[in-house]
DSSP file (Angstrom, degrees, kcal/mol; ACC not computed):
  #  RESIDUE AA STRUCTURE BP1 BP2  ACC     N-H-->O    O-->H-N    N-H-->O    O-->H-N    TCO  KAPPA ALPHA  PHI   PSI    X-CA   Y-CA   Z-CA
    1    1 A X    >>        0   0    0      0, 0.0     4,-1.7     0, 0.0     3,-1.1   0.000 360.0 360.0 360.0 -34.3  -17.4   36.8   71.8
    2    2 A X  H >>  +     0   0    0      2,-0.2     4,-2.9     1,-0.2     3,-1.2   0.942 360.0  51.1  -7.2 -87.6  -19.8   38.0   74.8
    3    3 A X  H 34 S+     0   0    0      1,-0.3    -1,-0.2     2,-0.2    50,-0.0   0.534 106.1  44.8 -13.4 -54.8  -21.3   40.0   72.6
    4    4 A X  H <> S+     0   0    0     -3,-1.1     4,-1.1     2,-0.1    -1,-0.3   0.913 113.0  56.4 -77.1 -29.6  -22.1   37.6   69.7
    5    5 A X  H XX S+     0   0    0     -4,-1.7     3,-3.7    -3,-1.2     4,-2.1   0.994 111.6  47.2 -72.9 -70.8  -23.4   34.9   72.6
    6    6 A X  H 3X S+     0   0    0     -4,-2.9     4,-3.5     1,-0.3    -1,-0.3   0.838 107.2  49.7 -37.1 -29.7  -25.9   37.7   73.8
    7    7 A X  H 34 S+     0   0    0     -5,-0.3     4,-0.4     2,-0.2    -1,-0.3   0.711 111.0  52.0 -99.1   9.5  -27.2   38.8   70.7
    8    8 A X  H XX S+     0   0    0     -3,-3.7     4,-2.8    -4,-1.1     3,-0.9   0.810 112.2  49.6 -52.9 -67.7  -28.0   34.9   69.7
    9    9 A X  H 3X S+     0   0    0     -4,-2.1     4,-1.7     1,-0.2    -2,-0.2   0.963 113.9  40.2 -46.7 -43.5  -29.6   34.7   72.8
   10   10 A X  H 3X S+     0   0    0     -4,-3.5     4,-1.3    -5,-0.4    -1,-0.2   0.748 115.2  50.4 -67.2 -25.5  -31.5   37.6   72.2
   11   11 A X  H <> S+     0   0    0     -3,-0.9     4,-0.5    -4,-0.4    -1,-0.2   0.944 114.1  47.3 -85.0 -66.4  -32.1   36.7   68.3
   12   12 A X  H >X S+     0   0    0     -4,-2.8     3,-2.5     2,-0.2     4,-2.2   0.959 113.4  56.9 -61.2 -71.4  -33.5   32.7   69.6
   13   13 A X  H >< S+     0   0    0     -4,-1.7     3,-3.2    -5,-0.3     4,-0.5   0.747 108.9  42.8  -8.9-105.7  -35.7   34.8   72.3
   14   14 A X  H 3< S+     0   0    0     -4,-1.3    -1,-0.2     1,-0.3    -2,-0.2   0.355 105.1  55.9   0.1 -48.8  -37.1   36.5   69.9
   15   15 A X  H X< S+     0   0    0     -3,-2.5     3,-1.5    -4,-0.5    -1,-0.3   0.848 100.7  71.3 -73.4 -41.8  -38.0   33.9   67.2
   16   16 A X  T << S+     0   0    0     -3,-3.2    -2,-0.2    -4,-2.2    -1,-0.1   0.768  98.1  41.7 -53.2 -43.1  -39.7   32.3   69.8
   17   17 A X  T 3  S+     0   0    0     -4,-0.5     2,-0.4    -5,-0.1    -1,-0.3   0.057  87.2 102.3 -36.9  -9.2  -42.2   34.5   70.1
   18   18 A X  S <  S-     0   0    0     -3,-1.5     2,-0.5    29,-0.1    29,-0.1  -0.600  80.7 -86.7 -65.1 115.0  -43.1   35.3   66.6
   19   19 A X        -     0   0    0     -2,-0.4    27,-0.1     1,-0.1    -2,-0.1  -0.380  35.6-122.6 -49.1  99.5  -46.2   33.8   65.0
   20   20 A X        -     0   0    0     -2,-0.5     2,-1.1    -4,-0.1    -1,-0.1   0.038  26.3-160.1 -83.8 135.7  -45.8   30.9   63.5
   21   21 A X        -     0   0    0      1,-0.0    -1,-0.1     0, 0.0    26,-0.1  -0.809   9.2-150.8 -86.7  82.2  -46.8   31.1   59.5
   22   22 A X        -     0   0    0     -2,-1.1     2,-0.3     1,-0.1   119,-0.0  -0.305  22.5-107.9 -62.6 135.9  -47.6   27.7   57.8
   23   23 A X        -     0   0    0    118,-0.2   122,-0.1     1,-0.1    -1,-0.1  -0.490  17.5-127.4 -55.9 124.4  -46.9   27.3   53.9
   24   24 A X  S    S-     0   0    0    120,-0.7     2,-0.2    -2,-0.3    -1,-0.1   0.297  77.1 -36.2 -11.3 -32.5  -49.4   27.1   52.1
   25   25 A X  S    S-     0   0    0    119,-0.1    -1,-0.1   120,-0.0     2,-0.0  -0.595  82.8 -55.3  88.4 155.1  -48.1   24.0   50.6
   26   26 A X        -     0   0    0     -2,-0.2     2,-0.3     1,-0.1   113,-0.1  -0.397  59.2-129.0 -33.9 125.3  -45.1   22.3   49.6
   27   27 A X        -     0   0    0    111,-0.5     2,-0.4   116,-0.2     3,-0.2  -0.776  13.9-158.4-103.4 168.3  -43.4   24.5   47.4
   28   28 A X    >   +     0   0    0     -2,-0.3     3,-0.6     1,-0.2   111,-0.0  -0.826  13.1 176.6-135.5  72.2  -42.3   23.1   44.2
   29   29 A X  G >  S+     0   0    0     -2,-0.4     3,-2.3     1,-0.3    -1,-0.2   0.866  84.0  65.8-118.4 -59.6  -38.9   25.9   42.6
   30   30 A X  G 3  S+     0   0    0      1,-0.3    -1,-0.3    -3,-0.2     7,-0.0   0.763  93.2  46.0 -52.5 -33.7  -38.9   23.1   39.8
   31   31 A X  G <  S+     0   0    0     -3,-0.6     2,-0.6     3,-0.0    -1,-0.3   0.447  87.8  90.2 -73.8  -4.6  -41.8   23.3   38.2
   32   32 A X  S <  S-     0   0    0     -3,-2.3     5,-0.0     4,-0.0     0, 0.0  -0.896  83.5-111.1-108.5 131.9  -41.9   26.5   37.8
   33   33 A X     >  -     0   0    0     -2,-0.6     4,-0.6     1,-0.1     3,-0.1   0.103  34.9-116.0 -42.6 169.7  -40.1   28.2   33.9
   34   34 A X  H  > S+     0   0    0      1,-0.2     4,-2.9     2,-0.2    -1,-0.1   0.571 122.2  55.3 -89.7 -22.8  -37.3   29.9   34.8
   35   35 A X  H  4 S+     0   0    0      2,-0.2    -1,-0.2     1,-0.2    -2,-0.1   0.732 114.2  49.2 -79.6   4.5  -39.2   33.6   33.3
   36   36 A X  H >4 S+     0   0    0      2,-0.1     3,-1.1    -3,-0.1   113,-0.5   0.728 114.3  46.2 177.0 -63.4  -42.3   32.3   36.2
   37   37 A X  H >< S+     0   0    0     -4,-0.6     3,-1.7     1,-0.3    77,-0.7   0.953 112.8  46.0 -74.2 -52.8  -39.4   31.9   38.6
   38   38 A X  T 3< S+     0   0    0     -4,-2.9    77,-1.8     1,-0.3    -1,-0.3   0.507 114.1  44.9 -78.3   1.5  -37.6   35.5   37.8
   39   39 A X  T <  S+     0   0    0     -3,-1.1   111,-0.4    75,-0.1    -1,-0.3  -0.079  97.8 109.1-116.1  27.3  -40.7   37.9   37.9
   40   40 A X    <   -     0   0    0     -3,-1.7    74,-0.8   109,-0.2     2,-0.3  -0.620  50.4-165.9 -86.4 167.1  -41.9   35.9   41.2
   41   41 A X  E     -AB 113 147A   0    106,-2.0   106,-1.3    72,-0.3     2,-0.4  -0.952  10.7-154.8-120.6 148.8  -41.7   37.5   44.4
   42   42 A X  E     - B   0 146A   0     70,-0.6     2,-0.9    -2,-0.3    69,-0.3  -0.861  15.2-122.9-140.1 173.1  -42.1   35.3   47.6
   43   43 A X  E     - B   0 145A   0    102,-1.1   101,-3.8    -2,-0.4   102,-1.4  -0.864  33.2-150.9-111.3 110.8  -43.2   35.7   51.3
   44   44 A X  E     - B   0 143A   0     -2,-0.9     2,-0.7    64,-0.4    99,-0.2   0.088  28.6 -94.9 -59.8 179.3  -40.6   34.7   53.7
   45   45 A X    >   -     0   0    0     97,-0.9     3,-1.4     1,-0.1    -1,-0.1  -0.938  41.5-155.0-106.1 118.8  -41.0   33.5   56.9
   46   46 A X  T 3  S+     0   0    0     -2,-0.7    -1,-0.1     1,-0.3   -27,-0.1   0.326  76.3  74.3 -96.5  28.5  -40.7   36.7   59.1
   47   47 A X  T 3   +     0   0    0    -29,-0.1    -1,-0.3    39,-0.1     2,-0.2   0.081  69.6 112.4-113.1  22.6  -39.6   35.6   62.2
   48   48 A X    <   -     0   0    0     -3,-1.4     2,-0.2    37,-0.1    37,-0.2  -0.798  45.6-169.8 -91.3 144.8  -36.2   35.0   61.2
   49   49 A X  B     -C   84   0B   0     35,-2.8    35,-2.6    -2,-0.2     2,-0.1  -0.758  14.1-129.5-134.1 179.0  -33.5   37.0   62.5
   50   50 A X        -     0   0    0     33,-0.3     2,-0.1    -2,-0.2    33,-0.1  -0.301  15.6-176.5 -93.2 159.8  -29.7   37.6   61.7
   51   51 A X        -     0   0    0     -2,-0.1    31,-1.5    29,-0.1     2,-1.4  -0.560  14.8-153.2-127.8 118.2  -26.7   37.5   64.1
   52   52 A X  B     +D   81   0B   0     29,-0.2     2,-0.4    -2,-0.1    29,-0.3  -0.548  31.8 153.0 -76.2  92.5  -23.4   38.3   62.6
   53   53 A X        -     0   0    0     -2,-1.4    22,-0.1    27,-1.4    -2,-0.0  -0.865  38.3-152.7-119.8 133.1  -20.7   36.5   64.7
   54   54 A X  S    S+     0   0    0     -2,-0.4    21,-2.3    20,-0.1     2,-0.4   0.550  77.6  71.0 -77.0  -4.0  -17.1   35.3   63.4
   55   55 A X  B    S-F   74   0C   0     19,-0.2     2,-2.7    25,-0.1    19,-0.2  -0.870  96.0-100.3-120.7 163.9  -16.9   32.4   66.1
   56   56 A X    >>  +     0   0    0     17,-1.6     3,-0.8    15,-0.6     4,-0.5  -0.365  59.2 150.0 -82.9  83.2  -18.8   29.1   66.4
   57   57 A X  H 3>  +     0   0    0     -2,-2.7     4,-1.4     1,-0.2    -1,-0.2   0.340  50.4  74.0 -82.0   6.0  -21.3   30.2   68.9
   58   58 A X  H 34 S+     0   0    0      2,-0.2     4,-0.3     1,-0.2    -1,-0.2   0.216  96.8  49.5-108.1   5.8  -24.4   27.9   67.9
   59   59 A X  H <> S+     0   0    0     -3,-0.8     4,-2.1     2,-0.1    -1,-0.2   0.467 108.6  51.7 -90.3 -23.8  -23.0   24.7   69.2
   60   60 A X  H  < S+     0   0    0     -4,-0.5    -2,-0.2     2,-0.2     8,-0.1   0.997 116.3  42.8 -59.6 -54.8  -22.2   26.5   72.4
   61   61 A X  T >< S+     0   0    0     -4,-1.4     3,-2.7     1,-0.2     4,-0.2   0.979 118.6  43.5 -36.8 -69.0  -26.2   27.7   72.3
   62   62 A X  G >4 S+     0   0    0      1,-0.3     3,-0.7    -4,-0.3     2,-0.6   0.915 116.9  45.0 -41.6 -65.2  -27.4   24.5   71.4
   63   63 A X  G 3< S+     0   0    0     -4,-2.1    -1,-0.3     1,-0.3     5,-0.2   0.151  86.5 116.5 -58.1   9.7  -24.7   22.6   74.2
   64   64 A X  G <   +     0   0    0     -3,-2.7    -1,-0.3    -2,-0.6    -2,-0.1   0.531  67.3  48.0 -76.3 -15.8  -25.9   25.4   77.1
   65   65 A X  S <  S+     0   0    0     -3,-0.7    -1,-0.2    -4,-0.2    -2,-0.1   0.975 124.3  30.6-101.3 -60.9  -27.6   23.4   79.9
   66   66 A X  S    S-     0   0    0      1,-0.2     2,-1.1     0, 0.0    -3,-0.0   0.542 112.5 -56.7-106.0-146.3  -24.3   20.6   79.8
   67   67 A X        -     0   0    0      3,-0.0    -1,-0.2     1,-0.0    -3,-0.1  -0.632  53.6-160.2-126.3 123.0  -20.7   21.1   79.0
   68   68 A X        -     0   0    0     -2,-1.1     2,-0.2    -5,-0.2     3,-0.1  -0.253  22.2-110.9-104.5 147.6  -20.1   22.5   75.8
   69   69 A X        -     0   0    0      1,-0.2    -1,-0.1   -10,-0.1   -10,-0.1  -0.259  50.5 -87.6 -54.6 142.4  -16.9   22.3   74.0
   70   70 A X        -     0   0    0     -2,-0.2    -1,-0.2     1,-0.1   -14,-0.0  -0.220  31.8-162.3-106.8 148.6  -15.1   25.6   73.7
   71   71 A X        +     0   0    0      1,-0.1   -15,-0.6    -3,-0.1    -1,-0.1   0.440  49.9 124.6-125.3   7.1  -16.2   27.5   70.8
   72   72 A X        +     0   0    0    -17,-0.1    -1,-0.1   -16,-0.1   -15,-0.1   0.746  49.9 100.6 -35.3 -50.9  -13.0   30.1   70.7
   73   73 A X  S    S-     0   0    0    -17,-0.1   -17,-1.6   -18,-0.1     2,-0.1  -0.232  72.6-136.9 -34.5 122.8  -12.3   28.9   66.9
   74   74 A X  B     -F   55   0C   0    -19,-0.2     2,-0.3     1,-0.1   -19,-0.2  -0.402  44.3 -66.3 -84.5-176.3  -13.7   31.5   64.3
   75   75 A X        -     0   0    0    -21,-2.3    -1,-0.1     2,-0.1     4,-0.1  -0.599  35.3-131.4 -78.9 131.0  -15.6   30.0   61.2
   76   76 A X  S    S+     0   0    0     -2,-0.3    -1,-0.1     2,-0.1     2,-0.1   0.609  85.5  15.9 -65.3 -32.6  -13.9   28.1   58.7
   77   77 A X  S    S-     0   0    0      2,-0.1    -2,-0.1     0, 0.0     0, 0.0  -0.199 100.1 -73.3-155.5-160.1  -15.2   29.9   55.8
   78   78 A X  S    S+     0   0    0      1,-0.1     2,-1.0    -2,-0.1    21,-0.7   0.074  92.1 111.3-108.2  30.1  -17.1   33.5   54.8
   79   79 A X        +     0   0    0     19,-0.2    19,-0.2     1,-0.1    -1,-0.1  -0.632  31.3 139.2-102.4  77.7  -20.3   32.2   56.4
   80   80 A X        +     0   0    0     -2,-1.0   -27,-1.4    17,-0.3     2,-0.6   0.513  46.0  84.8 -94.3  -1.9  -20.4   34.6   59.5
   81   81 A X  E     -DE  52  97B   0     16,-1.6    16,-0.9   -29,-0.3     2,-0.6  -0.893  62.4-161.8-104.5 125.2  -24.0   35.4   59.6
   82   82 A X  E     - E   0  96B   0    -31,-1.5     2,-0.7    -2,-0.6    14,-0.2  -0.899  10.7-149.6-123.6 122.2  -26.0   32.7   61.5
   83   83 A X  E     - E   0  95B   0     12,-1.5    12,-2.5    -2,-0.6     2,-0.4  -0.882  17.8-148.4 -97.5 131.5  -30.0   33.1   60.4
   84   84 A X  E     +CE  49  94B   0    -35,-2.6   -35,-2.8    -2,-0.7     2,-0.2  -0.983  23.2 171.4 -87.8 103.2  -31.9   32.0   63.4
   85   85 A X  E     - E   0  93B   0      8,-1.2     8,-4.4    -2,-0.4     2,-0.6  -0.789  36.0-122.3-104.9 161.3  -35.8   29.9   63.2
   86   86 A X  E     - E   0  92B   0     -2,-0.2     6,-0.2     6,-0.2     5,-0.1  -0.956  33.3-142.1-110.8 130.4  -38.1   28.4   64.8
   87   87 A X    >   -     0   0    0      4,-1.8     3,-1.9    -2,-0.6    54,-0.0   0.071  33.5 -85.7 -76.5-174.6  -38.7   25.1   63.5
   88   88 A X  T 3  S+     0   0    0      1,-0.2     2,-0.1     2,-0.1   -68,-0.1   0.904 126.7  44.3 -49.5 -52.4  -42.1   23.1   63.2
   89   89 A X  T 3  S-     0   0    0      1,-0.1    -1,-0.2     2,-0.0     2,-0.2  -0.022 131.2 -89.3-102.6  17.9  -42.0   21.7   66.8
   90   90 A X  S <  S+     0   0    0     -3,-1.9    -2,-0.1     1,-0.2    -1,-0.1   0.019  80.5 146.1  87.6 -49.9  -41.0   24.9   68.3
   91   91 A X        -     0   0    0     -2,-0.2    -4,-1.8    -5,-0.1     2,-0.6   0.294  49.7-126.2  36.3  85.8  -37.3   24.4   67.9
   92   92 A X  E     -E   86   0B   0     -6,-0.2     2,-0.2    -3,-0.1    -6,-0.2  -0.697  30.2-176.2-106.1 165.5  -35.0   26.6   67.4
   93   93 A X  E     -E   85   0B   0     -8,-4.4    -8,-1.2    -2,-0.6     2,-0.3  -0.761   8.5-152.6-115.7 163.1  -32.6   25.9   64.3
   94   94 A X  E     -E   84   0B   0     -2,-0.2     2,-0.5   -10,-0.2   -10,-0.3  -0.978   9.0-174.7-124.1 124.3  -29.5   27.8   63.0
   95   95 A X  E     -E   83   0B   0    -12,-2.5   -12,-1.5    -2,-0.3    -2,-0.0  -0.905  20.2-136.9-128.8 131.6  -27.8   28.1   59.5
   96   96 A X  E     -E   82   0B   0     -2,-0.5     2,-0.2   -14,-0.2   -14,-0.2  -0.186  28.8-174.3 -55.7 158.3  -24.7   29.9   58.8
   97   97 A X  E     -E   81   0B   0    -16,-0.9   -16,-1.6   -19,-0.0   -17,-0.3  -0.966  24.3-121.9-144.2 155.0  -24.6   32.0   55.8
   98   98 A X    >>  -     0   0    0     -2,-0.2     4,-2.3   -19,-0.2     3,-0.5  -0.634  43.8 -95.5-113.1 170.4  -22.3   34.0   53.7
   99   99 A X  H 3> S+     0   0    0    -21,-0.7     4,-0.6     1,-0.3    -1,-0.1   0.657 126.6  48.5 -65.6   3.8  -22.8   38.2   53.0
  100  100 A X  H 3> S+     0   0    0      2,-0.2     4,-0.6     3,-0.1    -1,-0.3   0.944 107.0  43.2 -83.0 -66.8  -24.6   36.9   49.7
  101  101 A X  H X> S+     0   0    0     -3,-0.5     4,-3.0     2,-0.2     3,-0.5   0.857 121.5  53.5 -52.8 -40.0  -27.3   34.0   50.7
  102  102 A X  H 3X S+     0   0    0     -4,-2.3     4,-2.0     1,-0.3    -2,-0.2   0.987 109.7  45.5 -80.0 -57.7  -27.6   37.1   53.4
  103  103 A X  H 3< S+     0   0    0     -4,-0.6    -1,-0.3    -5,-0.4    -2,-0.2   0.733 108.7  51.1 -10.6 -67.8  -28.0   39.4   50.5
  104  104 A X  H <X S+     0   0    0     -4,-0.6     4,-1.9    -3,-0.5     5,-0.4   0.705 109.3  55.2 -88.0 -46.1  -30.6   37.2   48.5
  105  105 A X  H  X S+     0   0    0     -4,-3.0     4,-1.1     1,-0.2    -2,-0.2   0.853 104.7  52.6 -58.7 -38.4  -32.8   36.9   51.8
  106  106 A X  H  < S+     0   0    0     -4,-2.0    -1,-0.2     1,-0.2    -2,-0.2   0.461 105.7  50.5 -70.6 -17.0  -33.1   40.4   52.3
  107  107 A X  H  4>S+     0   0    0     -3,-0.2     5,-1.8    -5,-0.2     3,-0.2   0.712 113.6  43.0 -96.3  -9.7  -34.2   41.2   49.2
  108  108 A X  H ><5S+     0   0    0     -4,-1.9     3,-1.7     3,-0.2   -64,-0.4   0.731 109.5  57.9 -76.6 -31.6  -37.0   38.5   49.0
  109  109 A X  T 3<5S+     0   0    0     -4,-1.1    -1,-0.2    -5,-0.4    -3,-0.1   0.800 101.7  52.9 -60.1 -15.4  -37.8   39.5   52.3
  110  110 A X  T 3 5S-     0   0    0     -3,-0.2    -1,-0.2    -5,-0.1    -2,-0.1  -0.009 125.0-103.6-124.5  14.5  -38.4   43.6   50.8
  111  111 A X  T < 5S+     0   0    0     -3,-1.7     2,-0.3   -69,-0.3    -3,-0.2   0.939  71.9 157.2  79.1  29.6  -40.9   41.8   48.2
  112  112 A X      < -     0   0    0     -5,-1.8   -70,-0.6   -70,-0.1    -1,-0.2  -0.720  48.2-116.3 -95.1 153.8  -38.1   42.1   45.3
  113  113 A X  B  >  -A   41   0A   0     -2,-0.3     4,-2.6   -72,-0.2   -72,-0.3  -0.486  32.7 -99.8 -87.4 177.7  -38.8   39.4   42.7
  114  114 A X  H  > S+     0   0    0    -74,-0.8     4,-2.4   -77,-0.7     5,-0.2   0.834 124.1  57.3 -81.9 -20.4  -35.8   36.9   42.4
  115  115 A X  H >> S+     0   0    0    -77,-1.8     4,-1.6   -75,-0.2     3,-1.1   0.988 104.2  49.7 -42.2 -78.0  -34.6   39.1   39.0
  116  116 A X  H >4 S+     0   0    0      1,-0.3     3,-2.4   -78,-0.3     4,-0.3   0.761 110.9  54.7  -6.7 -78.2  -34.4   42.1   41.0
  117  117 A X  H >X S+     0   0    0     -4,-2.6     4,-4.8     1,-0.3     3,-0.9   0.834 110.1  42.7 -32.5 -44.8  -32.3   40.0   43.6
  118  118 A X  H <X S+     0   0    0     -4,-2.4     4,-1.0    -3,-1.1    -1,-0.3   0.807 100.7  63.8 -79.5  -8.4  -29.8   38.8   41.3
  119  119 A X  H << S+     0   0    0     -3,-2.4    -1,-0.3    -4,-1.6     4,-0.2   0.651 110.5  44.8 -90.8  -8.7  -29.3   41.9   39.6
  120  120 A X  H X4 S+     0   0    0     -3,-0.9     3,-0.5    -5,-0.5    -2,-0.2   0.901 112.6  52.6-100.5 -32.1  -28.0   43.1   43.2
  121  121 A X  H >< S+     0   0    0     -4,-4.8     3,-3.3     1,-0.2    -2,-0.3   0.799  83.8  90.8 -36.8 -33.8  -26.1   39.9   43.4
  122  122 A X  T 3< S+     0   0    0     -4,-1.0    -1,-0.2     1,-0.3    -2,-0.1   0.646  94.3  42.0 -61.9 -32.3  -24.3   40.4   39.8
  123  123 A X  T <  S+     0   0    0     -3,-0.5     2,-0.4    -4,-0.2    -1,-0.3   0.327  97.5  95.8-102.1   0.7  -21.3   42.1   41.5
  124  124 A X    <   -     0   0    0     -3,-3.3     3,-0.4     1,-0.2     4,-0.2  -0.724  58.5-158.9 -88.5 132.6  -21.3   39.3   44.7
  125  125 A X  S    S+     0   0    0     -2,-0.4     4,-0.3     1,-0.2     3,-0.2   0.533  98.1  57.4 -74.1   2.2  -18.7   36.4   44.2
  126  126 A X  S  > S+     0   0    0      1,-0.2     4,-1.9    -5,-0.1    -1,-0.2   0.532  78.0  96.7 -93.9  -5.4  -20.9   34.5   46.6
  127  127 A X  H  > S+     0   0    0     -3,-0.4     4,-1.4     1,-0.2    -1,-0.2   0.822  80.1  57.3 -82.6  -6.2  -24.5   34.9   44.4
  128  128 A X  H  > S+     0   0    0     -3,-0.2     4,-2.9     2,-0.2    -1,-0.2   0.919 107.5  43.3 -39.2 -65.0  -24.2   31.3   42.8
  129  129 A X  H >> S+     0   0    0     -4,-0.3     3,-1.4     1,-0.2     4,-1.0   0.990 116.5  62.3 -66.5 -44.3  -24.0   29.5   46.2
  130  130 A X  H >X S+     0   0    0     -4,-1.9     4,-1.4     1,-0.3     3,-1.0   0.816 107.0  38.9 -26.1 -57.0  -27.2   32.2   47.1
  131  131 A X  H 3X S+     0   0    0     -4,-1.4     4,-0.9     1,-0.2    -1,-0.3   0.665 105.7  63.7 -86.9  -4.2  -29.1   31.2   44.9
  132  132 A X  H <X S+     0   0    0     -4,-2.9     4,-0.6    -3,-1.4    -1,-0.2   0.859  98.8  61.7 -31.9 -53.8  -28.3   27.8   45.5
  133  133 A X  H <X S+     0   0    0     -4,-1.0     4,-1.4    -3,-1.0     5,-0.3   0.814  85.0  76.6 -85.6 -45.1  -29.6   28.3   48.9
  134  134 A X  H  X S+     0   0    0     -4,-1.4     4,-2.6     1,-0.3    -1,-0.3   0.929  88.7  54.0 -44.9 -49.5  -33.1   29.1   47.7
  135  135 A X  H  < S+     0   0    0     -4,-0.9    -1,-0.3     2,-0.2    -2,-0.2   0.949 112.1  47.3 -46.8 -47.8  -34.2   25.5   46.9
  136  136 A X  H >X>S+     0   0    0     -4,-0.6     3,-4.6     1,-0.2     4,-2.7   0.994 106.5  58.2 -78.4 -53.1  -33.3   24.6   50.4
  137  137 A X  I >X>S+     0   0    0     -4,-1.4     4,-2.4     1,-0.3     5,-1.5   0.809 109.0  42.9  -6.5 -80.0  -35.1   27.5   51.8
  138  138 A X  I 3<5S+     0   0    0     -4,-2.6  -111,-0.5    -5,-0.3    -1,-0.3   0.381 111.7  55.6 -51.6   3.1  -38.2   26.4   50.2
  139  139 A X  I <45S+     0   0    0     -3,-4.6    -1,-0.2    -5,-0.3    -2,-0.2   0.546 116.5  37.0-118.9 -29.6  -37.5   22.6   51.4
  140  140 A X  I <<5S-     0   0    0     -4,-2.7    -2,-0.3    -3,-1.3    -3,-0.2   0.850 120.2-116.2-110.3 -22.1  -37.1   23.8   55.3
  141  141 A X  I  <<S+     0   0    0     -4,-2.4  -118,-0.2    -5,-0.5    -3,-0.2   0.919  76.6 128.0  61.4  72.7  -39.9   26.4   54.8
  142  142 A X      < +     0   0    0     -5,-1.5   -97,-0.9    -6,-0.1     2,-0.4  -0.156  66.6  61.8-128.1  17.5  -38.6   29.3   55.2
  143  143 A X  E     +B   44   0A   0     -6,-0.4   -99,-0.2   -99,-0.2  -116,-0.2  -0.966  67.6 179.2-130.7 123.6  -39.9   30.6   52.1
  144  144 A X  E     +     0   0A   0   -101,-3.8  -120,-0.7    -2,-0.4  -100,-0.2   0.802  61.0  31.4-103.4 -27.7  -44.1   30.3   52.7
  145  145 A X  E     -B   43   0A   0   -102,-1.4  -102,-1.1  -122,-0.1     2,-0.3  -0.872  56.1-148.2-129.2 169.7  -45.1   31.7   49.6
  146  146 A X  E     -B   42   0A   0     -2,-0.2     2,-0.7  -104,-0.2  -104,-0.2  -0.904  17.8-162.3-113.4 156.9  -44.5   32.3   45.5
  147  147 A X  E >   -B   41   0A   0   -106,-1.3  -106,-2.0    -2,-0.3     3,-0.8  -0.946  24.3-155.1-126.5 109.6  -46.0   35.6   44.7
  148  148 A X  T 3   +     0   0    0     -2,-0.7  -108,-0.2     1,-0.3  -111,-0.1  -0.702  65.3  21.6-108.9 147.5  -46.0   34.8   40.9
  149  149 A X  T 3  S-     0   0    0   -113,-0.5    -1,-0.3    -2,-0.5  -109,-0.2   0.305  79.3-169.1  88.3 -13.3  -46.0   37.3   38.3
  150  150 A X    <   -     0   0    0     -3,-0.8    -1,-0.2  -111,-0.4     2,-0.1   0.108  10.4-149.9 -66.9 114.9  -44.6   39.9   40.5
  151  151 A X        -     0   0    0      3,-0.0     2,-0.3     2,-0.0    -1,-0.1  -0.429  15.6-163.8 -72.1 131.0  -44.8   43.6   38.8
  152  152 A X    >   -     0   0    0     -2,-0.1     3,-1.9     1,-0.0     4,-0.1  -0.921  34.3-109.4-113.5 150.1  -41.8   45.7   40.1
  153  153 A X  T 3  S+     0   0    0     -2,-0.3     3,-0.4     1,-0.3    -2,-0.0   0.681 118.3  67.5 -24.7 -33.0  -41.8   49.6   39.8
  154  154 A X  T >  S+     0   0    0      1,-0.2     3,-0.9     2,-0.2    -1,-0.3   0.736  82.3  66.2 -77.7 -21.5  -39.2   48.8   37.3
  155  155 A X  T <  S+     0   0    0     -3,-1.9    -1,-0.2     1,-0.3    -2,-0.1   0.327  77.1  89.8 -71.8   8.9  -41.3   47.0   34.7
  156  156 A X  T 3         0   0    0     -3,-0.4    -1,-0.3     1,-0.3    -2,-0.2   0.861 360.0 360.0 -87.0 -31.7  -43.3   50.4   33.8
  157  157 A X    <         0   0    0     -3,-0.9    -1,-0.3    -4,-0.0    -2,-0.1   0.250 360.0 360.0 -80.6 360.0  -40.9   51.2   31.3
């Protein structure tokens, strides 16, 4: 559990120091067709990092200057991956995720339209709540842009 604490710390570090992007605008998932939506590509926010940990070590983080509650319990559920930002106000935030949502990020993050993504989801039982996830993404704004239209290699055919 060492282990996971350090490389949070090390993860939170990190974020802080990143340049902070502002959106463009609100973005708006609804409005947009669903064929709009599946050849988009979108620009993440790239100072989010990963930590994979099984125990709940991000109330300990949060709870570090007083005296935090023992965190010794792993995580209720298959959400072991804790995405680390820094919010508007400097902040940092955490949200658990499962190897799917983790999945879904990484391929918008490598400029894959959301089709792409899902076609590497099909085989995930998790890629429903993934793409779930996206609307909130865009809502905490941690997706900064739609890149709409977006031509992938594959579309030469």
């Amino acid at each position: 559990m060492l282990r996971e604490i350090a490389s949070l710390e090390w993860a939170a570090t990190e974020v802080t120091y990143e340049p902070w992007i502002e959106e463009e605008a609100p973005l708006q998932l609804s409005c947009m067709s669903p064929e709009v939506l599946a050849k988009s590509s979108f620009q993440v926010d790239p100072g989010v990092r990963f930590v994979c940990c099984e125990h709940l070590i991000e109330d300990l983080w949060i709870d570090r200057h007083t005296e935090a509650s023992s965190c010794e319990k792993p995580a209720t559920d298959s959400r072991s991956w804790i995405l680390v930002r820094r919010g508007v106000g400097g902040e940092i935030r955490f949200s658990r995720m499962n190897a799917g949502e983790k999945m879904l990020w990484e391929g918008l993050a490598s400029q894959k339209t959301l089709l792409e993504c899902c076609e590497s989801l099909a085989d995930s039982e998790e890629a429903v709540a993934a793409l779930a996830e996206l609307g909130r993404w865009t809502q905490n704004g941690l997706i900064k842009k739609i890149l709409k239209d977006s031509l992938s290699l594959n579309d030469e055919d």
